[in-house]
C-alpha positions in Angstrom: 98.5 -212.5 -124.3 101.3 -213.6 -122.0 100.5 -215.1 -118.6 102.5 -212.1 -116.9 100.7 -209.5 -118.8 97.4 -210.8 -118.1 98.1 -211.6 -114.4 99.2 -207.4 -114.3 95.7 -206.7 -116.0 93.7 -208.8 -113.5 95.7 -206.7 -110.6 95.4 -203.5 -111.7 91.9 -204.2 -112.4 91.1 -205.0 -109.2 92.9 -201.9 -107.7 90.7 -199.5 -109.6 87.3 -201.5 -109.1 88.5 -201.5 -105.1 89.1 -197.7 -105.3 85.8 -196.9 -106.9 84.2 -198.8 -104.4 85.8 -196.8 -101.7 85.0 -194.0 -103.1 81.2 -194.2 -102.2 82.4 -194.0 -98.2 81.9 -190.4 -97.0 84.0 -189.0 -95.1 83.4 -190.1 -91.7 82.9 -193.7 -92.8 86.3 -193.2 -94.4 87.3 -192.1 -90.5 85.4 -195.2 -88.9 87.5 -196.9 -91.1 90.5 -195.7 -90.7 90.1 -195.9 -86.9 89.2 -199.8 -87.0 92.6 -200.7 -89.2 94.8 -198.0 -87.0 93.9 -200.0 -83.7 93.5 -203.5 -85.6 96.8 -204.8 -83.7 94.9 -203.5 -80.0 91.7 -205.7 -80.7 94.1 -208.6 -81.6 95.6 -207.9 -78.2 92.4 -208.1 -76.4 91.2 -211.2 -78.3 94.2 -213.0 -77.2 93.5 -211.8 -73.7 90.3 -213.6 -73.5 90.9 -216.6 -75.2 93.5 -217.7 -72.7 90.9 -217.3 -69.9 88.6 -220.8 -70.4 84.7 -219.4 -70.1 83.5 -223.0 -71.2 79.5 -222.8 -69.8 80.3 -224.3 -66.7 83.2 -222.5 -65.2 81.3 -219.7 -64.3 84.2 -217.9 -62.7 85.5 -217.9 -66.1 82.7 -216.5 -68.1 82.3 -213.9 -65.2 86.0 -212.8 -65.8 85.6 -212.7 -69.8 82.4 -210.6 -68.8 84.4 -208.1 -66.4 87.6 -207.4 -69.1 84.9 -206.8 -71.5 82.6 -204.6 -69.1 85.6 -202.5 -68.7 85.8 -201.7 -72.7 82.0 -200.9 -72.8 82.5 -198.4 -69.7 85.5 -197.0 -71.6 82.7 -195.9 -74.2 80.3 -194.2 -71.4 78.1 -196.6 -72.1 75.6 -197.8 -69.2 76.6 -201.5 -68.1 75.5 -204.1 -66.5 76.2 -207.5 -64.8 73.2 -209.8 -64.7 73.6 -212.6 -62.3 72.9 -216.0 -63.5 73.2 -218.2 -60.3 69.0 -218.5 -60.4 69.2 -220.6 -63.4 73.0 -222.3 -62.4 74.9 -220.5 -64.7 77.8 -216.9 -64.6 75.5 -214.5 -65.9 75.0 -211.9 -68.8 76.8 -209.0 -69.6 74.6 -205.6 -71.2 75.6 -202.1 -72.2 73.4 -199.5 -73.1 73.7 -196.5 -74.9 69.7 -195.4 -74.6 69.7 -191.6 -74.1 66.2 -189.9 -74.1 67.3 -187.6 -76.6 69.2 -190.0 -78.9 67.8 -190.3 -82.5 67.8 -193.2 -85.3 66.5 -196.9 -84.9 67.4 -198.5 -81.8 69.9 -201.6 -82.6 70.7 -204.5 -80.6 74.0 -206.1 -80.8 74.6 -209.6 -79.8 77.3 -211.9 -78.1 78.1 -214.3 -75.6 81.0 -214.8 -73.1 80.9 -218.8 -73.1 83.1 -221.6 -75.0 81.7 -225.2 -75.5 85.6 -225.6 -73.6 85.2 -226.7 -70.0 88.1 -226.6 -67.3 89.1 -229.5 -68.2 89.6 -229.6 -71.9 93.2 -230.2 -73.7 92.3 -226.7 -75.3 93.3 -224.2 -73.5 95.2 -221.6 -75.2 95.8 -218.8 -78.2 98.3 -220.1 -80.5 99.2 -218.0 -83.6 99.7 -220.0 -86.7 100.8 -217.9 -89.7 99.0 -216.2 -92.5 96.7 -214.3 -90.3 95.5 -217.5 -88.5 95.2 -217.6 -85.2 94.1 -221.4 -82.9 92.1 -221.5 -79.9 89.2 -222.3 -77.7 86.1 -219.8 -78.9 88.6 -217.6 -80.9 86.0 -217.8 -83.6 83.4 -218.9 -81.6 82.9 -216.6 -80.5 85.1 -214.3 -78.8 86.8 -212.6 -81.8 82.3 -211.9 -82.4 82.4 -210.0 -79.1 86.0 -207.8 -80.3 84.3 -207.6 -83.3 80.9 -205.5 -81.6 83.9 -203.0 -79.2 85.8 -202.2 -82.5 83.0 -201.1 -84.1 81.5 -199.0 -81.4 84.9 -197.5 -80.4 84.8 -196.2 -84.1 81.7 -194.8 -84.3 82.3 -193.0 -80.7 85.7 -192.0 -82.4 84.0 -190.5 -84.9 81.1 -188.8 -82.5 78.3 -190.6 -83.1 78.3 -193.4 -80.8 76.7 -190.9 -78.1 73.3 -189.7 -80.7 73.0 -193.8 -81.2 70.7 -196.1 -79.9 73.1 -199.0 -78.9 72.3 -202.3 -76.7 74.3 -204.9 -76.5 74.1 -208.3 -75.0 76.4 -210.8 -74.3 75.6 -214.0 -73.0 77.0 -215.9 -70.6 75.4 -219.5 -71.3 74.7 -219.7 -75.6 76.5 -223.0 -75.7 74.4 -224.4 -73.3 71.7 -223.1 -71.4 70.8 -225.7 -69.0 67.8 -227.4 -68.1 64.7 -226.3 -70.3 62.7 -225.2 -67.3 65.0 -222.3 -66.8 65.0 -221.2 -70.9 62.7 -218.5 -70.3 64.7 -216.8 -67.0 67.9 -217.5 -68.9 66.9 -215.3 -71.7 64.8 -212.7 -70.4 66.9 -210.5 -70.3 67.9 -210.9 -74.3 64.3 -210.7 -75.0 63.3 -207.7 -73.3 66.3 -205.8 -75.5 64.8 -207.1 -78.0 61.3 -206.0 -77.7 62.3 -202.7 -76.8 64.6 -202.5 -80.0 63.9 -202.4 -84.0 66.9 -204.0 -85.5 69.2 -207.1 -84.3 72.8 -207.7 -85.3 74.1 -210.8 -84.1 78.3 -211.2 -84.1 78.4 -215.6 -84.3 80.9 -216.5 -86.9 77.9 -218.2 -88.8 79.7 -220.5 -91.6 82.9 -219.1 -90.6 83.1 -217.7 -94.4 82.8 -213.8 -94.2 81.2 -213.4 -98.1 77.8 -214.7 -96.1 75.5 -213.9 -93.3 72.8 -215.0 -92.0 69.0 -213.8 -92.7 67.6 -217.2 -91.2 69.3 -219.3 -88.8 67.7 -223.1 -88.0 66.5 -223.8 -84.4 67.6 -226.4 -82.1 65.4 -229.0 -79.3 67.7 -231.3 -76.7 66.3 -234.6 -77.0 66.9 -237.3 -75.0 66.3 -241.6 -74.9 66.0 -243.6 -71.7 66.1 -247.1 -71.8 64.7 -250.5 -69.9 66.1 -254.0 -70.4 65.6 -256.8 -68.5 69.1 -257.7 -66.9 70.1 -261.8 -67.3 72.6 -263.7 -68.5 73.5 -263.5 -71.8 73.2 -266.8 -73.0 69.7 -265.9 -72.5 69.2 -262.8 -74.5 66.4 -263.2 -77.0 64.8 -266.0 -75.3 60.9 -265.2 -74.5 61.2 -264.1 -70.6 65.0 -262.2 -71.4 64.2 -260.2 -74.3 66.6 -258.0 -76.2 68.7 -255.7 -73.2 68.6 -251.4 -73.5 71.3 -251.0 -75.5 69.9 -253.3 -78.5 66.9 -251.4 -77.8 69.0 -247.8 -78.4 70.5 -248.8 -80.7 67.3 -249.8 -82.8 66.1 -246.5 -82.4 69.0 -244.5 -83.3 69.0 -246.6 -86.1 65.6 -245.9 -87.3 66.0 -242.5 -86.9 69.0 -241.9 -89.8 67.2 -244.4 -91.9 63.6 -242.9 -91.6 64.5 -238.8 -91.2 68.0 -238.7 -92.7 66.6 -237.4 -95.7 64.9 -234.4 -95.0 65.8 -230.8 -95.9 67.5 -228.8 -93.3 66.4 -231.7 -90.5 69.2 -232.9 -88.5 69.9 -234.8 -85.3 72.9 -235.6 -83.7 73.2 -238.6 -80.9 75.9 -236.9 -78.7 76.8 -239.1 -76.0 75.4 -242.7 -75.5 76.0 -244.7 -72.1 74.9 -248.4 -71.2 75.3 -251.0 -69.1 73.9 -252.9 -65.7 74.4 -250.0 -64.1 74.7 -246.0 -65.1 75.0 -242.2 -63.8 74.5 -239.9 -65.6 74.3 -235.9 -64.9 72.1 -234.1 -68.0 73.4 -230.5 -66.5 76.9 -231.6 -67.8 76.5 -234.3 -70.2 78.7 -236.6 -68.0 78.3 -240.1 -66.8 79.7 -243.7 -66.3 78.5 -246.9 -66.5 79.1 -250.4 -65.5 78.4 -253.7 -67.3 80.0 -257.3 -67.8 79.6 -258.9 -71.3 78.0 -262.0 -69.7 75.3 -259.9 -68.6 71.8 -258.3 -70.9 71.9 -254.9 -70.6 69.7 -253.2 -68.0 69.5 -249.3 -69.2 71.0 -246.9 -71.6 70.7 -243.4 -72.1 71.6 -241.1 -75.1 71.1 -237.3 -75.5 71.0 -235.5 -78.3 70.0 -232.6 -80.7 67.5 -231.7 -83.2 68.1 -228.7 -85.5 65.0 -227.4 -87.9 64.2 -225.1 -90.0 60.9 -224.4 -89.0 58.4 -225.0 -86.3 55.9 -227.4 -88.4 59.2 -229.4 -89.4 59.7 -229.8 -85.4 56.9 -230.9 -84.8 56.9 -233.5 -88.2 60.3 -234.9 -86.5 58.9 -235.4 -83.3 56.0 -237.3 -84.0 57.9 -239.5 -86.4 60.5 -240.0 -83.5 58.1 -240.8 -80.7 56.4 -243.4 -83.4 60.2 -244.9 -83.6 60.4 -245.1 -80.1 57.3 -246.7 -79.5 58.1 -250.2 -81.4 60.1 -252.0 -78.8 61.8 -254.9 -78.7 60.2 -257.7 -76.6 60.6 -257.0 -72.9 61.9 -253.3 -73.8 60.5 -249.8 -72.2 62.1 -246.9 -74.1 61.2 -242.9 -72.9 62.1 -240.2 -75.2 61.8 -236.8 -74.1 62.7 -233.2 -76.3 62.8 -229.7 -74.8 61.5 -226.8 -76.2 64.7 -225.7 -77.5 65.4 -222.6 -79.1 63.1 -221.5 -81.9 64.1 -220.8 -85.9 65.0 -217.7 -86.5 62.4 -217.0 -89.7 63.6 -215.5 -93.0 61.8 -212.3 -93.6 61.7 -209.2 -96.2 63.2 -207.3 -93.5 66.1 -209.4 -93.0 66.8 -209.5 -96.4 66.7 -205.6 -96.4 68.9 -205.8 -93.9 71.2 -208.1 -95.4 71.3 -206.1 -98.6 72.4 -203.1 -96.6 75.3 -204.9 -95.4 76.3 -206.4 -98.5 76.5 -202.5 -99.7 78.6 -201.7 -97.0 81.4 -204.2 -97.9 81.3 -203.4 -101.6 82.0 -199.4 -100.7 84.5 -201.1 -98.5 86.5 -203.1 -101.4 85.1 -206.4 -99.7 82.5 -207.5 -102.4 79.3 -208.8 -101.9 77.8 -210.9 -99.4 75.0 -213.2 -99.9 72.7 -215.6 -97.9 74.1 -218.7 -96.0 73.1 -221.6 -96.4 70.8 -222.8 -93.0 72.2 -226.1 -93.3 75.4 -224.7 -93.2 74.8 -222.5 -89.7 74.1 -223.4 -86.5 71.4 -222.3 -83.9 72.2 -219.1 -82.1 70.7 -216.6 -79.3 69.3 -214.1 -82.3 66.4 -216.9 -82.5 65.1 -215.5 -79.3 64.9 -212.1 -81.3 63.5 -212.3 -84.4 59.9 -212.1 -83.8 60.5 -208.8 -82.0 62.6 -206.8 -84.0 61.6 -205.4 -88.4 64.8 -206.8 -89.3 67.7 -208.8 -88.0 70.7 -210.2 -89.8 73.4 -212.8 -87.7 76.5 -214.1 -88.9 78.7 -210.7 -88.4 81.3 -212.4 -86.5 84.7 -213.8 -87.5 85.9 -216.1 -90.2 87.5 -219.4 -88.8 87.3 -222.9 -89.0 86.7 -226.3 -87.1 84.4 -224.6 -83.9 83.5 -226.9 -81.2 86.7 -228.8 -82.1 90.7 -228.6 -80.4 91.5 -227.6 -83.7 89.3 -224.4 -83.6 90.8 -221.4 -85.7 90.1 -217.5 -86.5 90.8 -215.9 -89.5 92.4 -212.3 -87.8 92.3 -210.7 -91.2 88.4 -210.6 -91.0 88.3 -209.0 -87.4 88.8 -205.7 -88.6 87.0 -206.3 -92.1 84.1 -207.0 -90.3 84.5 -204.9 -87.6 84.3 -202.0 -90.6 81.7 -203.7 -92.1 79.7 -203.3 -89.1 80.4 -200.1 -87.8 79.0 -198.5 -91.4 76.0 -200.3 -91.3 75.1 -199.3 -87.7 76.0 -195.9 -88.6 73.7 -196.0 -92.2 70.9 -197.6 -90.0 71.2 -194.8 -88.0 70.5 -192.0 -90.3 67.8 -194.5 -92.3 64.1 -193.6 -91.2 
């Protein structure tokens, strides 16, 4: 068989398998569809709109402006909104729309975003640039602003179609995800995403997960801030490892980071991450913002040092495995040494369960009576923490991951795959409407 022929096989082959699969839509799914791909080009619109407005974390003006164009979209759909202040725990805020009627039938869902970018006011990367080939560049594009267009499309098709207004719908979008500030503040930060969640029975969350939309997420691993501070004793350096001088902080650090990738480098779905390291005679450093500066001559033993980083696990027995074994690290010091480490309680795993799984085989179906194919488990090593970890005890079944393909996030080389905003915006607006109809 020629190479032609056989290519014109494989095509048409794919043709009919796509059009029996979209034959299992009924006729208002075929509608929710419909709607989603007629205004595909308006949610592109929108998505550039916000990404040109920088809503890193801290420029809370910012995230409050993401969270007022967005409010506006939610009101357009008669849905009940509102602005929860964050200035109690230093931070814009959260954005929630309800669609809670007392006569409303079906599971209640709960939808979740977040306004905020890892890109501060000062970042180099500051706008939407459009590549080519469906690929757009820009700060939280994936990341998760196209997420948050993602959760509007879908609900502006259901209420196309009627149904929004029978639904129980909450969604939350918040304002701090990438970082929510000191620890002692965790629990006012997210109280409002935990009370939607206790009052709801399924959780969809919109992240961009591995950024490959043939996945999602059933289980997500959970994240603890950690952080190292370190004594030397400061003398000249011709003195350094002489019995009354010692070693100096940062060959102290630098021991213990050291011990750390050799002793728990190793271990399934464990990983830590040293983000920022500063040392010297003299430092400043500000934990809120993960800025600092230091001072220090190379004639002189290091006084202190300071590093913060992350811990992401898997489960709540492996956290607590990694922290002893840390604190044990920390503890050997080098003569004339003092080393503190300190972790937060984080954000919890977000636990695999039969229900998730349920849930996740739902949404696989969707996609195949879409055309899309199947979708399958991530990987946890391969997906970061997220706010549904706040969730998942409350809810029967919660799936996160829903959001928009793209590449590189975190990075000035960040990119969203514009194809999948109105794949999975379908995607998403069928389930919600089979979950809705499923007792």
């Amino acid at each position: 068989m020629n190479s032609r022929l056989l290519t014109s096989l494989v095509f048409l082959t794919a043709i009919f398998s796509g059009n029996a699969a979209l034959s299992q839509l009924s006729a208002i799914e075929q509608g929710l569809r419909d709607y989603i791909d007629t205004h595909h080009e308006e949610a592109i619109e929108l998505l550039i709109e916000i990404v040109n407005i920088n809503s890193g974390t801290q420029n809370l003006a910012g995230v409050t402006e993401v969270g007022r164009i967005l409010r506006q979209r939610f009101d357009g759909l008669d849905m009940d909104t509102e602005w929860i202040d964050g200035s109690a725990w230093n931070r814009a805020g959260h954005l929630v729309a309800r669609n809670t009627k007392p006569n409303n039938s079906g599971p209640h869902i709960l939808l979740i975003g977040h306004l905020d970018t890892v890109f501060q006011i000062d970042s180099p990367f500051q706008e939407y640039e459009y590549l080519g080939d469906y690929i757009a560049k820009g700060p939280g594009v994936a990341d998760m602003k196209g997420g948050d267009i993602i959760i509007l499309q879908a609900l502006s098709a259901l209420k196309d179609q009627g149904l929004l207004e029978q639904m129980n719908i909450t969604v939350v979008m918040t304002g701090d995800e990438e970082s929510t500030g000191p620890s002692e503040y965790t629990e006012q930060a997210r109280a409002a995403l935990v009370a939607a969640a206790q009052d709801a029975d399924i959780a969809l969350g919109f992240e961009n997960g591995d950024g490959n939309p043939s996945t999602a997420i059933p289980a997500r691993r959970g994240y603890a801030n950690w952080e190292l501070r370190v004594k030397g004793n400061p003398a000249h350096s011709s003195q350094i490892f002489q019995d009354e001088v010692g070693a100096g902080a940062i060959f102290e650090i630098s021991r213990i980071l050291n011990s750390f990738y050799e002793e728990l480098s190793e271990e399934e779905y464990l990983t830590f991450n040293p983000g920022i390291i500063i040392g010297g005679t003299e430092l400043n450093f500000d934990s809120d913002t993960n800025r600092g500066d230091s001072f220090g001559l190379s004639n002189v033993v290091s006084q202190d040092a300071i590093a913060r980083g992350d811990l992401r696990m898997i489960s709540n027995e492996q956290t607590m495995r990694a922290r002893s074994a840390m604190e044990a690290i920390v503890a050997r010091n080098l003569p004339l040494t003092d080393a503190k480490f300190l972790m937060d309680a984080g954000m919890p795993p977000f636990q695999d369960s039969e229900g998730n799984r349920r849930l996740l085989g739902m949404f696989s179906q969707a996609s195949q009576d879409l055309g899309y194919g199947e979708v399958t488990a991530v990987d946890p090593s391969r997906a970061g923490a997220a706010d549904i970890s706040y969730v998942g005890d409350y809810v029967e079944m919660a799936i996160d991951g829903l959001g928009m393909g793209g590449a590189n996030d975190h990075t000035v080389d960040e990119t969203g795959d514009l194809e999948t905003l109105h794949m999975q915006a379908k995607r998403a607006a069928i389930l919600m409407h089979r979950l809705s109809r499923d007792d």
